[in-house]
Structure formats: C-alpha cells, structure tokens
C-alpha positions as CSV (number, residue, x, y, z in Angstrom):
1,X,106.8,87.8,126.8
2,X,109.3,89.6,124.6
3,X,112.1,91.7,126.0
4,X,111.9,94.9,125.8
5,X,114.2,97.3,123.1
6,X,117.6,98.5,124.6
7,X,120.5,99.9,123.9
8,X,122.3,96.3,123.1
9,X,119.9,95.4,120.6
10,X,120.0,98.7,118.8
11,X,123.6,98.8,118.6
12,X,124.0,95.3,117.4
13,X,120.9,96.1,115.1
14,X,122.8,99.0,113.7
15,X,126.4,97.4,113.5
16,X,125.1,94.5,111.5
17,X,121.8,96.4,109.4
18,X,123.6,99.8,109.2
19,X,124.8,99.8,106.1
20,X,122.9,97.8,103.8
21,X,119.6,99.5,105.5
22,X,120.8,102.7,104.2
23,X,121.9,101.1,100.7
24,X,118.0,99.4,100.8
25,X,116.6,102.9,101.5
26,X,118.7,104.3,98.6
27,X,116.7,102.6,96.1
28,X,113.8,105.6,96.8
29,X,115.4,108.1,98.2
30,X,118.6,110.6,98.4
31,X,117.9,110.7,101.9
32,X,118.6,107.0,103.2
33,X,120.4,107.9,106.1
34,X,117.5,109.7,107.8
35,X,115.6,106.6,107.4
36,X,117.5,104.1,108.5
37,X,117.8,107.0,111.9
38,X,114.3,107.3,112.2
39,X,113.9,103.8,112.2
40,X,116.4,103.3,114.6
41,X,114.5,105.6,116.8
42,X,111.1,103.8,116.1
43,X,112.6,100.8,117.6
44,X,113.9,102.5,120.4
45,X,110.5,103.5,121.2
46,X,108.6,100.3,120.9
47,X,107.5,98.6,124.2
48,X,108.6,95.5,123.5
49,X,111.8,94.5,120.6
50,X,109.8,92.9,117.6
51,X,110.2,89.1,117.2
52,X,112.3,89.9,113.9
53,X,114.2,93.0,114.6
54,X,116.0,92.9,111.6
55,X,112.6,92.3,109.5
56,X,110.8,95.2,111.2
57,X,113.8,97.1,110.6
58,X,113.9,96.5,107.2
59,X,110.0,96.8,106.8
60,X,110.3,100.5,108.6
61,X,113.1,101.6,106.7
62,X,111.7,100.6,103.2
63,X,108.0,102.5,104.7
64,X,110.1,105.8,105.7
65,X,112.2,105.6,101.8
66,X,108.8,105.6,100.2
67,X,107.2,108.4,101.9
68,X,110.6,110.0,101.7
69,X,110.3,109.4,98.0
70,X,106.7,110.9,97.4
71,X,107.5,113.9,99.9
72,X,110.5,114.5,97.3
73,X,108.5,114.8,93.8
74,X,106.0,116.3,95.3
75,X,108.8,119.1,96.5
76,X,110.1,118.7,92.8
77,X,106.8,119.4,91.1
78,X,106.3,122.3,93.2
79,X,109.5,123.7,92.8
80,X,109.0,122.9,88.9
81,X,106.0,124.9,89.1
82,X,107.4,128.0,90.1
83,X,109.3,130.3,87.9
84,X,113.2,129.4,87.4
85,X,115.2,131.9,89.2
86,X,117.8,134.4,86.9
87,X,121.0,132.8,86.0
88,X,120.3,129.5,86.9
89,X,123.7,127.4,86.6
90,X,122.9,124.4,83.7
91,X,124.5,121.0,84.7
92,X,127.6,120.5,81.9
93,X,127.4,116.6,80.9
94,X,131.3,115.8,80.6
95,X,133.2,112.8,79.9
96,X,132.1,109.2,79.1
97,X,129.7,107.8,81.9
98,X,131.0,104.4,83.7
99,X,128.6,101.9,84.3
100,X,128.3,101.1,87.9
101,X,126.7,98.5,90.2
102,X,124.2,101.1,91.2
103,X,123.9,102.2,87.6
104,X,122.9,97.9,86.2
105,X,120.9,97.7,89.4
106,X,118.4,100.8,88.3
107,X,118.0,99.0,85.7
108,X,116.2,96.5,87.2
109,X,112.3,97.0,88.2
110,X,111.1,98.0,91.8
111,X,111.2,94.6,93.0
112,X,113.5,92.6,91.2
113,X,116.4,95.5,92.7
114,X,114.2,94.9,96.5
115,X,114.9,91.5,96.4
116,X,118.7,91.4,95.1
117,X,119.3,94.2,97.9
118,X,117.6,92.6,100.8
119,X,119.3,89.0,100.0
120,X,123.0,90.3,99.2
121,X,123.6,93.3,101.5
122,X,121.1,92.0,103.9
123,X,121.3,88.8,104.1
124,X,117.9,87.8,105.0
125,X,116.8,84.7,104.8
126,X,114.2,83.8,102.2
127,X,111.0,83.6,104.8
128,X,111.9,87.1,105.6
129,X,112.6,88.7,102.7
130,X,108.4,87.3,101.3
131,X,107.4,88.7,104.7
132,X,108.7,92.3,103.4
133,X,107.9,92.0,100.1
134,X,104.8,89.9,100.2
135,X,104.3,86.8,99.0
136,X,105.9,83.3,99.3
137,X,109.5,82.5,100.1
138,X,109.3,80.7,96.7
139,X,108.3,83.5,94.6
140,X,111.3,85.5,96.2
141,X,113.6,83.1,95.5
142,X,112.6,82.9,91.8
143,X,112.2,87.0,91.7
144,X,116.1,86.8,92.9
145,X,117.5,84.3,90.9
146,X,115.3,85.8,87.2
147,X,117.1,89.3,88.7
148,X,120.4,88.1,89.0
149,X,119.8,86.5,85.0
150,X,118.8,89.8,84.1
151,X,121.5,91.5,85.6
152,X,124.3,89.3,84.1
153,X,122.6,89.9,80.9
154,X,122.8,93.9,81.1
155,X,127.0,93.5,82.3
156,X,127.8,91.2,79.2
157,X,126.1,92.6,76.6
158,X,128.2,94.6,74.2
159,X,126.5,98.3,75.5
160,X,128.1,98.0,78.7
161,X,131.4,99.6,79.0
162,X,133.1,98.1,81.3
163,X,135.5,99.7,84.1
C-alpha cells in the first residue's frame, strides 16, 4: 500500500519541483504560480501520495496552465467585445528588444518547448517525461534533441541579436 501524502513529501516536492513547475506552467499561462499552488494542494488532498509524485505533479500542473490558459482568452475575448473605455493608455514600443531564453523558446512549437522544459528544469527522466506528454520515451528523446537543433539554429542565425 502506498503511503499516504504529508507534509515531508510536499515540502521536498516543492523545494525540488517549485521552481521549474511554475517555469513549466509559464508556457500557458501568466498565472503559473497559482498552478503550481493548486497542485500542491491537490496532492495534499489525495488519500494516498501517487507512485510518481513528481510526474503527477507535473501532469496536474500542466492540466491547471491549460484551463488557466482557455479561462484567459476567453476573459480576453470578452473583454475585447465590450467597448474600449475613454482614454485608454496605448502601450509605447521603446528601445531595441533583446532576445531572451524565454523569447528563442516561444519560438518553438507546443511540444517541442514541453519537452526542453520538462527535461532541463525538471529533470525528468525520459519514461516520465512520454508518460506526460504521451507517447514513447523514444519519441521524447528525439522531440528534445530535434528542439535543442532548432533552438541552436534560431541563437546563431544572423537575426538574433545577441545580449
């Protein structure tokens, strides 16, 4: 029988998750934090601790983004919708933009950026990174290595300024 979820495992879940679940939920959402919480709490709540914590986790977090993510254009349609309010402040685009990591990894599709997320910042293992994604550990390891191609690509060609 599995244990059950308490404070030890959360704690050791969110010391070494924390921060690359939130980075993870980032790729959907402004509001990565609150996932990654709300999947802490989810955990807390299960009977019994999952026989991958750090999978579920991951698995939960990347469910919550995604609803977080649809709940967010479908605010920004409605908002869209309704008439623009007097003297609305316009967004001034100043200086010359610097190309970040986040900035080369949006460039990347859905799950090419999943996969380099979930294997560099947190450090899955191949079996657990298909089990998220879906499909075989084989095709994750090929989806990572054809992203990483890609993303050296995008840093040395001549249109990326450099910082």
């Amino acid at each position: 029988m599995a244990e059950p979820v308490d404070a030890r495992l959360l704690a050791e879940m969110l010391d070494r998750h924390g921060a690359a679940l939130a980075l993870f939920a980032a790729q959907w959402t402004t509001a990565a934090d609150d996932c990654v919480q709300e999947a802490l709490v989810e955990l807390a709540r299960q009977p019994e601790a999952p026989t991958n914590p750090a999978a579920w986790l991951y698995r939960t977090v990347r469910n919550r983004a995604l609803n977080a993510s649809r709940a967010a254009r479908r605010r920004t349609a409605h908002e869209q919708a309704a008439p623009a309010p007097r003297g609305a402040a316009q967004r001034s685009a100043g200086g010359a933009e610097q190309v970040e990591l986040a900035d080369l990894l949006a460039a990347l599709d859905d799950a090419q950026r999943e996969t380099v997320v979930l294997r560099v910042w947190g450090q899955l293992t191949w079996d657990e990174i298909a089990a998220i994604v879906g499909g075989s550990k084989s095709a994750a390891q090929r989806r990572y290595v054809h992203s990483l191609e890609h993303l050296r690509r995008l840093w040395e060609s001549p249109s990326c300024p450099k910082t």
